[in-house]
N, C-alpha and C positions, 0 to 999 in steps of 0.2 A: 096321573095321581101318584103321590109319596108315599111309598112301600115300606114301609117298619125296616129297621136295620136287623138279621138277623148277627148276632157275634159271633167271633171264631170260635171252633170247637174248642171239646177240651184240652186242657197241656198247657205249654208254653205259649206266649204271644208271639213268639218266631216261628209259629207254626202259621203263621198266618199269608194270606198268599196279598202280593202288592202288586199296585199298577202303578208304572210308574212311567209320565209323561212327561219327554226331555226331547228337544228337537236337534241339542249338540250329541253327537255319536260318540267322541268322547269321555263327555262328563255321565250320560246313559250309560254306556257300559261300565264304566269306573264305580258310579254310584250302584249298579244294577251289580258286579261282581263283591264289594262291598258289603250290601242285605245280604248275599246269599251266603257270606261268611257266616254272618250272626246268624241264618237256619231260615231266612224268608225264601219263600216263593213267589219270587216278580216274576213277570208278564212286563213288555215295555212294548211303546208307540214312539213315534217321531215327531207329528202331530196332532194337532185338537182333535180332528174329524175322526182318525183313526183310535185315538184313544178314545174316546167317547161311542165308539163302534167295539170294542174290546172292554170295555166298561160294561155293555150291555149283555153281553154273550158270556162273560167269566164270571160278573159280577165279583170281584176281589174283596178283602176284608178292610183294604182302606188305600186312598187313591194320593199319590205323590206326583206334583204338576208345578213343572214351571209357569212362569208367569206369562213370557216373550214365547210364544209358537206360532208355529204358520199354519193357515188354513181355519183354525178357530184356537183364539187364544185362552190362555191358562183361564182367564176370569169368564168369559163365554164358557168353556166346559166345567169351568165347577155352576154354574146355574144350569146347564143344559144337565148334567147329571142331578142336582137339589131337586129338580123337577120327578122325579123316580125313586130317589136312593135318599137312605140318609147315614149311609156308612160315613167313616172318619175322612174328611180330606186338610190334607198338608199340602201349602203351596208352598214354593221356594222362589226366592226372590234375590235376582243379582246386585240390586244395590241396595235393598230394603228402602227403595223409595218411600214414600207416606204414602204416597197415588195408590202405589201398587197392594200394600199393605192394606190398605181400608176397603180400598176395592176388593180386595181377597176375600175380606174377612165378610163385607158386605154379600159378595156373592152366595155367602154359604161355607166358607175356610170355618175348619176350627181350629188351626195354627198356623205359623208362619215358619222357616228359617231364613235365614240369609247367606246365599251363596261368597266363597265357597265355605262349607260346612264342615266339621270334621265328622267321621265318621261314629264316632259315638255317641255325641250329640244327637247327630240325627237319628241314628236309633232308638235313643234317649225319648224323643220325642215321639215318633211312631210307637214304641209301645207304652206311655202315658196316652196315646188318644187310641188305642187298643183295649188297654185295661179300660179307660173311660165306658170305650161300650159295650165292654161285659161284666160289668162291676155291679155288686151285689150290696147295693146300700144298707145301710144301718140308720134308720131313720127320726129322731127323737118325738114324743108326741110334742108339738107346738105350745109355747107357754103362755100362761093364760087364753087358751083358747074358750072361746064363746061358748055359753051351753048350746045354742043353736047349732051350731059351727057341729058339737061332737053329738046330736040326736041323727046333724044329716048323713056323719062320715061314719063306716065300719071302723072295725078295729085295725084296716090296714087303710083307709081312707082319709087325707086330710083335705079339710074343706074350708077355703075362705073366699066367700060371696058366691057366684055364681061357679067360681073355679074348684075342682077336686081332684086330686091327686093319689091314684091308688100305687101306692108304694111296694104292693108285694105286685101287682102285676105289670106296673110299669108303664101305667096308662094316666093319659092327664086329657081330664073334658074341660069346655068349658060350654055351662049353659046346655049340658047335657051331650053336646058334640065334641067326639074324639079333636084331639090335635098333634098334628106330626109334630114331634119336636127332634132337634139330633142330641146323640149322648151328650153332648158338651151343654145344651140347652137344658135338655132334662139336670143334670148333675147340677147346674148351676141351681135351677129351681128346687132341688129339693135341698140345696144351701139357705134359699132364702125362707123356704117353708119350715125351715129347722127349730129358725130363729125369728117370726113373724114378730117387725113392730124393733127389731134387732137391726142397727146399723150394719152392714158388715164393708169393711172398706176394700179399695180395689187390690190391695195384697194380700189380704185374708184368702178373697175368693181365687186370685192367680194362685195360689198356694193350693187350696182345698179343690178347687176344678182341674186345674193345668197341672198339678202336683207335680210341678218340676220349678226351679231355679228360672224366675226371669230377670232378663237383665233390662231394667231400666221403662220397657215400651207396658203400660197400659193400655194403653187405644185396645186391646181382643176385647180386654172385660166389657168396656162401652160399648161394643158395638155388638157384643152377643147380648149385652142388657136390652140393646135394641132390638135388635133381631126378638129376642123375648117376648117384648113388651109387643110389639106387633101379633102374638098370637094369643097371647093373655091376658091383653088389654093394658092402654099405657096409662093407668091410674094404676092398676094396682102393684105395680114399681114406685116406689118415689126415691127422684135423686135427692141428696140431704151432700149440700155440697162441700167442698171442700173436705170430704168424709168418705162416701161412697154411697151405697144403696140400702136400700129396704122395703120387705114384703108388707104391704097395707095387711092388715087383719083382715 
């Protein structure tokens, strides 16, 4: 069963403790001396198995994993972890294959880099998907919303069809049943509950989700639209192409 992500305490997001899955001893330590400059607390494995056994026992604030490892590979433990957790994971990838990349993102990734990284960057990124899940939305009431729609929802509840959305508690049913989502998941939806009936194109949401600089690669946004649409129901996304997406009313 998928356990709620709890976020890091209060402070800084470099207070936060990392797990970080690298099977070269090298680029591990490099990269593991690296965080600990910026004020992280890594924890590192060699391999899948071990990291996913150190995963369970530390449970860390957000998991950094290459893709190529022995004994169970980068895309094997991020589903083997999505299965429990739904803290932040960052996969790193040596050539930013496509394969590796969608498979990443498929497995349950809510970012990518591509090896090798510099180090700011990569920090860059890890606290963008840190702030992500402990970020304290600012929600608009949805425009023209249904009189139905505001008798079902409170004043912190948005409601469209069988789906609701409670924004101060941070909870999304549907059809009256909780659903795990990950912070990148939820942040995305409460983008498109924002502006229901609202196109929002795929570098609006890379900007307003990911709130970092991407260069060039859409493929996350579609594939966490996917990943969405799978717990929310795939009508009430519609692609509008050529454009990007939108929340059905």
């Amino acid at each position: 069963m998928t356990t709620a992500f709890t976020p890091p305490g209060p402070g800084s997001p470099t207070e936060a403790h990392l797990l970080l899955v690298e099977d070269d001893e090298v680029i591990r330590n490099t990269v593991r001396m690296a965080l600990e400059r910026y004020g992280f607390t890594v924890s590192t494995a060699g391999d899948g198995l071990t990291g996913l056994e150190i995963f369970r026992e530390r449970q860390p604030d957000l998991l950094l994993l290459d893709v190529m490892l022995p004994e169970l590979d980068g895309i094997g433990l991020c589903r083997r972890v999505r299965e429990f957790s739904l803290a932040p994971i960052l996969m790193m990838s040596a050539r930013g294959d496509s394969l590796d990349v969608v498979s990443g993102l498929e497995a349950g990734a809510d970012d990518y880099v591509v090896k090798p990284c510099e180090s700011a960057v990569l920090v860059a990124r890890i606290r963008s998907l840190l702030r992500r899940a402990s970020f304290t939305p600012v929600v608009r009431a949805p425009r023209g919303g249904t009189p139905e729609a505001e008798d079902a929802a409170g004043p912190d509840t948005l409601a469209f069809g069988d789906l609701t959305i409670d924004t101060r508690g941070m909870e999304v049913r549907r059809a009256g049943e909780p659903l795990a989502l990950t912070p990148t998941e939820l942040r995305m939806l409460l983008e498109f509950a924002g502006s229901p009936g609202v196109v929002l194109e795929r570098r609006t949401l890379l900007s307003r989700v990911w709130d970092h600089a991407w260069q060039g690669d859409t493929r996350v946004v579609d594939l966490h639209v996917q990943r969405l649409r799978a717990k929310i129901g795939a009508e009430r996304i519609e692609t509008v192409r050529g454009f990007g997406y939108k929340l059905r009313r």
